[in-house]
DSSP file (Angstrom, degrees, kcal/mol; ACC not computed):
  #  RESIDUE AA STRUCTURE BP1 BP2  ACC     N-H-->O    O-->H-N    N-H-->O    O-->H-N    TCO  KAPPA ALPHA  PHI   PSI    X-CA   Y-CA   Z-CA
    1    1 A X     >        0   0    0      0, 0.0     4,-0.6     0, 0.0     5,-0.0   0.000 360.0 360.0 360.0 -29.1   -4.8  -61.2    8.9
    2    2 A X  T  4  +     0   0    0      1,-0.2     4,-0.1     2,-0.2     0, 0.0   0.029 360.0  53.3-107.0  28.8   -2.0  -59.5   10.9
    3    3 A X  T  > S+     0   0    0      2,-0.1     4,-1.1     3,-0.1    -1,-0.2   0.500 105.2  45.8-113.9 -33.2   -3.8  -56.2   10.4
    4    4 A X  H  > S+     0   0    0      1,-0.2     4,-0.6     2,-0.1    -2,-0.2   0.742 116.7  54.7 -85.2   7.0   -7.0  -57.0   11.6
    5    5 A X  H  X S+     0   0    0     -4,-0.6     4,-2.2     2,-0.2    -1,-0.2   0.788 103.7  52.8 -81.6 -29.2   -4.7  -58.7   14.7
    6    6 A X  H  > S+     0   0    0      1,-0.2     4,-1.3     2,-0.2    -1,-0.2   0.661 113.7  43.9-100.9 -13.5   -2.9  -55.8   15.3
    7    7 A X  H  X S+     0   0    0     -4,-1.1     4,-1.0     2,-0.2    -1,-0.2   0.587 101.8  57.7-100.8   1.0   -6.3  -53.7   15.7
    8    8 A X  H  X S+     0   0    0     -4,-0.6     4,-3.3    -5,-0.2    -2,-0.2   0.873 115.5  46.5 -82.7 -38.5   -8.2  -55.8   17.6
    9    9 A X  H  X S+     0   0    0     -4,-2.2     4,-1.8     2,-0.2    -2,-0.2   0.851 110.5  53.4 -62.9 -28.1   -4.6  -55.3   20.2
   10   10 A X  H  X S+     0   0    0     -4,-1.3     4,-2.1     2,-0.2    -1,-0.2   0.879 113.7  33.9 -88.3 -31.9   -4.6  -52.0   19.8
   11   11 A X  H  X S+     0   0    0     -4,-1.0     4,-0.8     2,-0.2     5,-0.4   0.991 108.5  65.0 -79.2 -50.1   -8.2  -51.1   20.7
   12   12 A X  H  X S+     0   0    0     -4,-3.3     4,-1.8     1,-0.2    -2,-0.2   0.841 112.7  39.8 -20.5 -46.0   -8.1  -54.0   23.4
   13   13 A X  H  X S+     0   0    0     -4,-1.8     4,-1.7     2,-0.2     3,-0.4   0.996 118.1  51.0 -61.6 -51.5   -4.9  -51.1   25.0
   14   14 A X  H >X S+     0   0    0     -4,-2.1     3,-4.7     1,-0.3     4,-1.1   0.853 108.6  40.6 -71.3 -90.0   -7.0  -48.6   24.2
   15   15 A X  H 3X S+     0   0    0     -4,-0.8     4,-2.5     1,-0.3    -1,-0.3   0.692 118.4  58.6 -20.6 -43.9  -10.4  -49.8   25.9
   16   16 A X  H 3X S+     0   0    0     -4,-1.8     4,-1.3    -5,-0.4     5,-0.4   0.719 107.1  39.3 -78.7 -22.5   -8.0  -50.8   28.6
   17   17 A X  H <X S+     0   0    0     -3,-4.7     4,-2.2    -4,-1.7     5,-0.4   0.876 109.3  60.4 -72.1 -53.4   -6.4  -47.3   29.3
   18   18 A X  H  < S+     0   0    0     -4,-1.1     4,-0.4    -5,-0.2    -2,-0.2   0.745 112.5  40.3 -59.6 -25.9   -9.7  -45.8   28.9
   19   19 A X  H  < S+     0   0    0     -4,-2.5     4,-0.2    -5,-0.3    -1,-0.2   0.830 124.4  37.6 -67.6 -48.2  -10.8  -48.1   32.1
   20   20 A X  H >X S+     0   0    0     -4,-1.3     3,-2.7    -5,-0.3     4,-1.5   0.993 102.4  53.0 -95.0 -42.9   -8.1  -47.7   33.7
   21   21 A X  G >< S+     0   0    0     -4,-2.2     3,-0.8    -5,-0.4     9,-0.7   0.821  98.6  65.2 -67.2 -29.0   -6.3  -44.5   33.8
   22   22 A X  G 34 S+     0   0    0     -5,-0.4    -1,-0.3    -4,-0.4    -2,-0.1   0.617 108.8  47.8 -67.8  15.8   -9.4  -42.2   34.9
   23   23 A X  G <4 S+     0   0    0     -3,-2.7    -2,-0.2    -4,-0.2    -1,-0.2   0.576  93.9 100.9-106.1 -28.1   -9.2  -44.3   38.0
   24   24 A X    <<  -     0   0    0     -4,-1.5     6,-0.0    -3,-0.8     5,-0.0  -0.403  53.9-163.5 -75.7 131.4   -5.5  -43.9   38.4
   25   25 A X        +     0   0    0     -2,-0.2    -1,-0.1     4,-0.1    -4,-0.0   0.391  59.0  85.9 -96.4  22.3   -4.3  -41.6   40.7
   26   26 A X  S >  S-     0   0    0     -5,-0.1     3,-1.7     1,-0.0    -2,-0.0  -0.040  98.3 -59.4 -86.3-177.2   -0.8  -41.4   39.3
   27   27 A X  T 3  S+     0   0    0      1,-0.2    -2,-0.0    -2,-0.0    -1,-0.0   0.729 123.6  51.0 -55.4 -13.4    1.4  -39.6   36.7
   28   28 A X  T 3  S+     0   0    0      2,-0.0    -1,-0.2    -7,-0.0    -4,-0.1   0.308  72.1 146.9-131.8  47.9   -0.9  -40.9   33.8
   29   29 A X    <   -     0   0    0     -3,-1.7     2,-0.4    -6,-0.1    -7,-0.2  -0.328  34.2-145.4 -74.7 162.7   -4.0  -40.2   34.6
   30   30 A X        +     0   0    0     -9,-0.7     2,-0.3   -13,-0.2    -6,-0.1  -0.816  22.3 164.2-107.8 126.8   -6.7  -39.3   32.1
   31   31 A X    >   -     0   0    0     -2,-0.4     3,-1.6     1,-0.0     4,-0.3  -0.868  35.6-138.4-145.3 124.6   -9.5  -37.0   32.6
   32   32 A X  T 3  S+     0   0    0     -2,-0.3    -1,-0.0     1,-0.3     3,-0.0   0.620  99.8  83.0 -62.8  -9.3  -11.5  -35.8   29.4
   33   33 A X  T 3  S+     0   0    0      1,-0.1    -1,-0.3    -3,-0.0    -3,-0.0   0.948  83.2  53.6 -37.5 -61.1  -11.3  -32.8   31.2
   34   34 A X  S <  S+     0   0    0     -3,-1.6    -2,-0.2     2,-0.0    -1,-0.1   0.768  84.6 100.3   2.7 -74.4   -7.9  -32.2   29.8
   35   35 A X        +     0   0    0     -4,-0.3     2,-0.3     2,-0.1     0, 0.0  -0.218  43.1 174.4 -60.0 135.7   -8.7  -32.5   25.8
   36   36 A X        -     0   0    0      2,-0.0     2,-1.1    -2,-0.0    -1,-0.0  -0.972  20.3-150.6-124.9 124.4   -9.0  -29.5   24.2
   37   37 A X        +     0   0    0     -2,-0.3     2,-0.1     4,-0.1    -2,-0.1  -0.703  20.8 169.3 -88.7  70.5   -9.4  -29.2   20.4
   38   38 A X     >  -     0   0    0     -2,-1.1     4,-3.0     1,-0.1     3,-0.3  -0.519  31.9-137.3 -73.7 130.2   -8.1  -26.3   19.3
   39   39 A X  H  > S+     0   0    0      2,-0.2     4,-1.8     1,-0.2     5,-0.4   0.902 104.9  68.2 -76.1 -34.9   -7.9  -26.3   15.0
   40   40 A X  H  4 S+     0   0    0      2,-0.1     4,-0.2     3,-0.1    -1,-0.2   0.888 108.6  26.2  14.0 -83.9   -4.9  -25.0   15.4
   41   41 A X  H  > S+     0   0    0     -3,-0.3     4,-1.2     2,-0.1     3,-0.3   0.840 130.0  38.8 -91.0 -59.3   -3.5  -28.0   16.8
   42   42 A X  H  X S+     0   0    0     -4,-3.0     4,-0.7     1,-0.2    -3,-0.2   0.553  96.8  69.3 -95.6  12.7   -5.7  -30.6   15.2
   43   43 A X  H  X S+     0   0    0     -4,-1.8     4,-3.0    -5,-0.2    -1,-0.2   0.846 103.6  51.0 -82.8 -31.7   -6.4  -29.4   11.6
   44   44 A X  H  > S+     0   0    0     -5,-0.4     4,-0.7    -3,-0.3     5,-0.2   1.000 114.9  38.9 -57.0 -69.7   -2.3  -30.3   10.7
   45   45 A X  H >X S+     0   0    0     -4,-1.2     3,-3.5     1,-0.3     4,-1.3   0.925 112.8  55.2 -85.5 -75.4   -2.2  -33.6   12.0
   46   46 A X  H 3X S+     0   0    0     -4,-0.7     4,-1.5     1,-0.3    -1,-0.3   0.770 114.3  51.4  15.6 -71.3   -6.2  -34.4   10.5
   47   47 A X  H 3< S+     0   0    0     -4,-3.0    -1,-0.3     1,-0.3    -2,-0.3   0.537 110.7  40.2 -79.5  -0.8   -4.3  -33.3    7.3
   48   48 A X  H << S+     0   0    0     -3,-3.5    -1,-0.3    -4,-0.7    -2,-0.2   0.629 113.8  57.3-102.2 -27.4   -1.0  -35.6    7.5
   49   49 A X  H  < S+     0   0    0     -4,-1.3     2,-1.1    -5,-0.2    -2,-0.2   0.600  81.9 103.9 -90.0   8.8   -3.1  -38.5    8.6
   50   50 A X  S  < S-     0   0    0     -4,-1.5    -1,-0.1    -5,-0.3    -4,-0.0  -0.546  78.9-116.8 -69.3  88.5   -5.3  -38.3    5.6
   51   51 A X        -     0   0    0     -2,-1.1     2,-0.2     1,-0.1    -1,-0.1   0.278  36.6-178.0 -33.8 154.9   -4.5  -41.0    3.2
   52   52 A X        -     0   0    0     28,-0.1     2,-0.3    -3,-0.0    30,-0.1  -0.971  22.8-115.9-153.6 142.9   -3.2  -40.0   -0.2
   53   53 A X    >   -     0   0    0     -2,-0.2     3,-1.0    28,-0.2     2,-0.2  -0.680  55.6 -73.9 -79.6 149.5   -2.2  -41.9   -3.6
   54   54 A X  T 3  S+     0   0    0     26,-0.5    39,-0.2     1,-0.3    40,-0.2   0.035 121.0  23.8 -21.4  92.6    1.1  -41.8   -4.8
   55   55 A X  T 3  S+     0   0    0     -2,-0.2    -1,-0.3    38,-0.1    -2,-0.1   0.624 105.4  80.5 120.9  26.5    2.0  -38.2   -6.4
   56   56 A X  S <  S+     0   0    0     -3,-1.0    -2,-0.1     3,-0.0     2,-0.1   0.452  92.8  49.8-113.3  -0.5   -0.7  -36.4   -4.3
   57   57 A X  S    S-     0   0    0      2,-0.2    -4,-0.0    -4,-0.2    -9,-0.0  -0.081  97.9 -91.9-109.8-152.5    1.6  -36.2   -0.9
   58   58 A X  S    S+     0   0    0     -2,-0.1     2,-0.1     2,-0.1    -4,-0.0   0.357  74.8 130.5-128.9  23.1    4.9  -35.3   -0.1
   59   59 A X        -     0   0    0      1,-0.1     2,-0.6     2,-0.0    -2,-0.2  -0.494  47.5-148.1 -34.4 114.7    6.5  -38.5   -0.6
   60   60 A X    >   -     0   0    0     -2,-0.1     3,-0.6     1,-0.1     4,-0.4  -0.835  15.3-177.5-109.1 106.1    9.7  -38.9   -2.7
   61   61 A X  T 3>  +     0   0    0     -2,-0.6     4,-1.6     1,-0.2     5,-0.2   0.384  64.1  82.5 -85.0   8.1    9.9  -42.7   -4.6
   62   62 A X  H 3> S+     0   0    0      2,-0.2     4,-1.8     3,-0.2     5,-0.3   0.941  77.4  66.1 -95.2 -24.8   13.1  -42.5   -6.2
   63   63 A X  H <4 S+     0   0    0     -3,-0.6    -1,-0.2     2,-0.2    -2,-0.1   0.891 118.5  23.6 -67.0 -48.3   15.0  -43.4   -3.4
   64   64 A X  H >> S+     0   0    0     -4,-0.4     3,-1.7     2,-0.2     4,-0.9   0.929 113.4  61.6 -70.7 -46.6   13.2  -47.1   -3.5
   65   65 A X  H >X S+     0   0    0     -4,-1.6     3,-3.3     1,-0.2     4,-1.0   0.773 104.3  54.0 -35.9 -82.7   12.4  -47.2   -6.9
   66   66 A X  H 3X S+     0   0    0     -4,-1.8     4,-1.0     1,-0.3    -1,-0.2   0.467 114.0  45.1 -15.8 -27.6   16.5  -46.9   -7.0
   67   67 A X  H <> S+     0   0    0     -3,-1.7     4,-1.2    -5,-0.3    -1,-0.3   0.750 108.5  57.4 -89.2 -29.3   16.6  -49.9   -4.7
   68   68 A X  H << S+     0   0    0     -3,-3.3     7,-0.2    -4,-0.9    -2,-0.2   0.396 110.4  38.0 -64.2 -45.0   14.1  -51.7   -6.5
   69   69 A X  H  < S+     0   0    0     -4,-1.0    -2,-0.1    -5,-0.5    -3,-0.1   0.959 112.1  58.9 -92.9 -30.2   15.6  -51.8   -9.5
   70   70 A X  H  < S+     0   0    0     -4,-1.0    -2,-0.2    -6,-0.2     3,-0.1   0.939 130.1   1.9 -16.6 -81.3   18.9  -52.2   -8.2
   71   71 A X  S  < S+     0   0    0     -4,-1.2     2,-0.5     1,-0.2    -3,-0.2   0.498 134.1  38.4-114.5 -16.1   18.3  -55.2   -6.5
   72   72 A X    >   +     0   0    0      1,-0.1     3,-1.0     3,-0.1    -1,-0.2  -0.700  67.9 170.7-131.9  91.0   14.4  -56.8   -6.8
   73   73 A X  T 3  S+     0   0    0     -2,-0.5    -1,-0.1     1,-0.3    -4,-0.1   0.870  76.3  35.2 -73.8 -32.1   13.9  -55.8  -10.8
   74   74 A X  T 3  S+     0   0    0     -5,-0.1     2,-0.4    -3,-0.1    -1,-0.3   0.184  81.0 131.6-128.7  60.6   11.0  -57.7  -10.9
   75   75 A X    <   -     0   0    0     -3,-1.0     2,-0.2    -7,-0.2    -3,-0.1  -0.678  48.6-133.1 -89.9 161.0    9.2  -57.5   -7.8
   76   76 A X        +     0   0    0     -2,-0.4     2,-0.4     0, 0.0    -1,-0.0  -0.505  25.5 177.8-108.5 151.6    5.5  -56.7   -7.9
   77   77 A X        -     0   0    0     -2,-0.2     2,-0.2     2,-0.0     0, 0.0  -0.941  18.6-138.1-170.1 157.8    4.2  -54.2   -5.6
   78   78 A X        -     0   0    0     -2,-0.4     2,-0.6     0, 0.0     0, 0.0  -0.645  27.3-120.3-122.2 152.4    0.0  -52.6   -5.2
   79   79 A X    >   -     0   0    0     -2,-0.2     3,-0.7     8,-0.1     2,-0.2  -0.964  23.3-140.9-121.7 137.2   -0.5  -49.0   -4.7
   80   80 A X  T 3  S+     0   0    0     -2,-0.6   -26,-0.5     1,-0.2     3,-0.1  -0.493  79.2  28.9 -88.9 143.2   -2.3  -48.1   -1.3
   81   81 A X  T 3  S+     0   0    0     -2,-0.2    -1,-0.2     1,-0.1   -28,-0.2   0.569  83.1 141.5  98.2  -8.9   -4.8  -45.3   -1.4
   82   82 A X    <   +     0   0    0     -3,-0.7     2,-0.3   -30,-0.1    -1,-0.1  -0.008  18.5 162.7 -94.7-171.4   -5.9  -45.6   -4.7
   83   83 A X    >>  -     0   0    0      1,-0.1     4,-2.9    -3,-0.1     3,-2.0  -0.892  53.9 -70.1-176.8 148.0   -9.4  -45.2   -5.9
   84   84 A X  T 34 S+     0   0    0      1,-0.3     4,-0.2    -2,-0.3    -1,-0.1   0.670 124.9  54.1  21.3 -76.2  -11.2  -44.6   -9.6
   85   85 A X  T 34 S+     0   0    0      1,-0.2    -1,-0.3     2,-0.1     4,-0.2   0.743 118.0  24.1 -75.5 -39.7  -10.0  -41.4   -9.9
   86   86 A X  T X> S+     0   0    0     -3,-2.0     4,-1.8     2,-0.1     3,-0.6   0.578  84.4  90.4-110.2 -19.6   -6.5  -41.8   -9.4
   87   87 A X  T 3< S+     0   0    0     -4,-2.9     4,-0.4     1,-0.3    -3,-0.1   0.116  89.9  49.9 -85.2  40.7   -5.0  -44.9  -10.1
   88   88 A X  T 3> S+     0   0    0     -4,-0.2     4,-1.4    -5,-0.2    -1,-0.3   0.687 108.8  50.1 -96.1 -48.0   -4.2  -44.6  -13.1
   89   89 A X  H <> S+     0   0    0     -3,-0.6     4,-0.7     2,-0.2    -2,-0.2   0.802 117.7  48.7 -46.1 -47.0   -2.4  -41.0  -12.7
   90   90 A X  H >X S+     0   0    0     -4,-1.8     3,-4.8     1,-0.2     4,-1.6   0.969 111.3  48.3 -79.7 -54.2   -0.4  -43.0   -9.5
   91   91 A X  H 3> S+     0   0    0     -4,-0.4     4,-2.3     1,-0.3    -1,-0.2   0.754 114.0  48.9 -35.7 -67.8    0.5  -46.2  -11.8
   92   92 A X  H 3X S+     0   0    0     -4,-1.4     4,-1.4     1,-0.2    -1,-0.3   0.442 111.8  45.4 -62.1  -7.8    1.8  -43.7  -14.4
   93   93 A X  H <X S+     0   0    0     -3,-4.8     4,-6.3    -4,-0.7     5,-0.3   0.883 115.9  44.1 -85.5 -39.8    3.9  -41.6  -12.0
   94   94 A X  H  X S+     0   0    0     -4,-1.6     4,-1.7     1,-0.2    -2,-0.2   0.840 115.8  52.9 -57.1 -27.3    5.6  -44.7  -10.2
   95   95 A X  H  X S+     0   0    0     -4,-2.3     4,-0.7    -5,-0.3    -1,-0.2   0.940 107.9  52.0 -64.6 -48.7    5.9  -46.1  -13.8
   96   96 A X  H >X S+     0   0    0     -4,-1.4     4,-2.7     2,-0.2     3,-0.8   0.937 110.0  46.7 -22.7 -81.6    7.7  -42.8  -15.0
   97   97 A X  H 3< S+     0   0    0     -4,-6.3     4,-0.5     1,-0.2    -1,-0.2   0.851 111.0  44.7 -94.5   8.7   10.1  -42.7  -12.5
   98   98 A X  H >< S+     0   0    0     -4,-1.7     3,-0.5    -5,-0.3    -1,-0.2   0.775 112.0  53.4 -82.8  -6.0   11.3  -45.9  -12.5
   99   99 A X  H << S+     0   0    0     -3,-0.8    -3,-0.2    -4,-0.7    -2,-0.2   0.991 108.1  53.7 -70.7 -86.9   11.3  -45.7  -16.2
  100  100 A X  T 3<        0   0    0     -4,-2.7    -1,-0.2     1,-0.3    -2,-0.2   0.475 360.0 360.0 -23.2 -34.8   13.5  -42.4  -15.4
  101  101 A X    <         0   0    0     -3,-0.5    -1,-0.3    -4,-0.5    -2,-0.1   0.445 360.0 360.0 -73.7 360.0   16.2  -44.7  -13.0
């Protein structure tokens, strides 16, 4: 619930920028004149915002696991991102190295 809350605010700003700021004549106006797409510039960031399961990024887990076991040994936790093909592989890494702690 407090996800779809926090997009329904965040496109509300958005829609609301997009009204207002080509109107603005101040330091933050917008004109889609401006944007430029260079791949360059947008193939990087494309390729960090792409979701990924656990063990296919460039994420390091031991540093929570370590925390996890420490102090919440039997908390429960979901892996984001997963799909068919891989969550079984992510289960078995997260399993590994807390197994490893």
């Amino acid at each position: 619930m407090i996800a779809v809350a926090t997009l329904i605010s965040q496109l509300t700003l958005l829609g609301y920028a997009l009204i207002r700021m080509p109107r603005d004549e101040g330091a933050f106006r917008f004109s889609g004149r401006m944007i430029r797409m260079k791949k360059t510039v947008l193939a990087p960031i494309l390729k960090l915002s792409y979701p990924v399961a656990a063990g296919e990024g460039e994420m390091d887990y031991r540093s929570i696991l370590r925390f996890l076991k420490a102090r919440k040994p039997y908390v429960q936790a979901t892996l984001e991102n997963t799909a068919n093909h891989n969550a079984v592989q992510s289960r078995q890494l997260i399993q590994r190295l807390y197994d490893e702690m």
